[in-house]
C-alpha positions in Angstrom: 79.7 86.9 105.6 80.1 87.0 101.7 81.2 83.9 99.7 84.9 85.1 98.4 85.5 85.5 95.3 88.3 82.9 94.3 89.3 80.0 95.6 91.8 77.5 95.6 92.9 76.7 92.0 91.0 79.5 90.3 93.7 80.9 87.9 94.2 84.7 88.5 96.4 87.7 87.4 97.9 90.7 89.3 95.9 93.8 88.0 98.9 95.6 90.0 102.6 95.6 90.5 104.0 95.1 93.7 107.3 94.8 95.1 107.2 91.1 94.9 104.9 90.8 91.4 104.7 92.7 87.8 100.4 93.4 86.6 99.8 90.9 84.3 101.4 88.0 86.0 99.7 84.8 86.5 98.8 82.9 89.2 96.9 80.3 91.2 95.2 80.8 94.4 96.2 78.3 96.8 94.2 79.5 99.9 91.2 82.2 100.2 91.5 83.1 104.1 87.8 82.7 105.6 89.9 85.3 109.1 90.6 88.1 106.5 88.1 89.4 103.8 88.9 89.5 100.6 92.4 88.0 100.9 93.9 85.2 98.8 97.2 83.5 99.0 98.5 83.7 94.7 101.5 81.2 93.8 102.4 83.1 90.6 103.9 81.7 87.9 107.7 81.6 88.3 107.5 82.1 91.9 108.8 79.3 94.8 106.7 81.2 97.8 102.9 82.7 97.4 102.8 86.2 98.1 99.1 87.4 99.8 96.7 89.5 97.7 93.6 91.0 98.0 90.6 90.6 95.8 91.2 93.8 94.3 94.5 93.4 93.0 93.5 90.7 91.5 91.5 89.3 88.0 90.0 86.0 87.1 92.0 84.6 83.9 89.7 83.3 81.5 91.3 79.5 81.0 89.3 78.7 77.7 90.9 78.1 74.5 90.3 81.0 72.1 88.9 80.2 69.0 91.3 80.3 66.3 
């Protein structure tokens, strides 16, 4: 079985929309199910309840400071 690629805490962002979610909105994943691959549970910013996502409707967000 491959290692997932997020897990809980890694900050994300939906590369699509979806009923539930505009592309571009950010997110945390809360759980990365080890039952289904490639599926993450996203809290997204703004949101009460965390919607589930695949891997490929989803992006790392690069949390670094940009240099100014």
């Amino acid at each position: 079985m491959a290692a997932p690629r997020f897990q809980p805490g890694d900050r994300v962002r939906a590369r699509v929309s979806t009923p539930l979610v505009q592309a571009g909105t950010p997110g945390t994943v809360t759980m990365a199910y080890s039952t289904m691959r490639d599926a993450y549970e996203v809290r997204f910013d703004g949101q009460h309840a965390a919607i589930l996502m695949r891997a490929d409707e989803l992006e790392r967000v690069d949390d670094t400071p940009e240099a100014v």
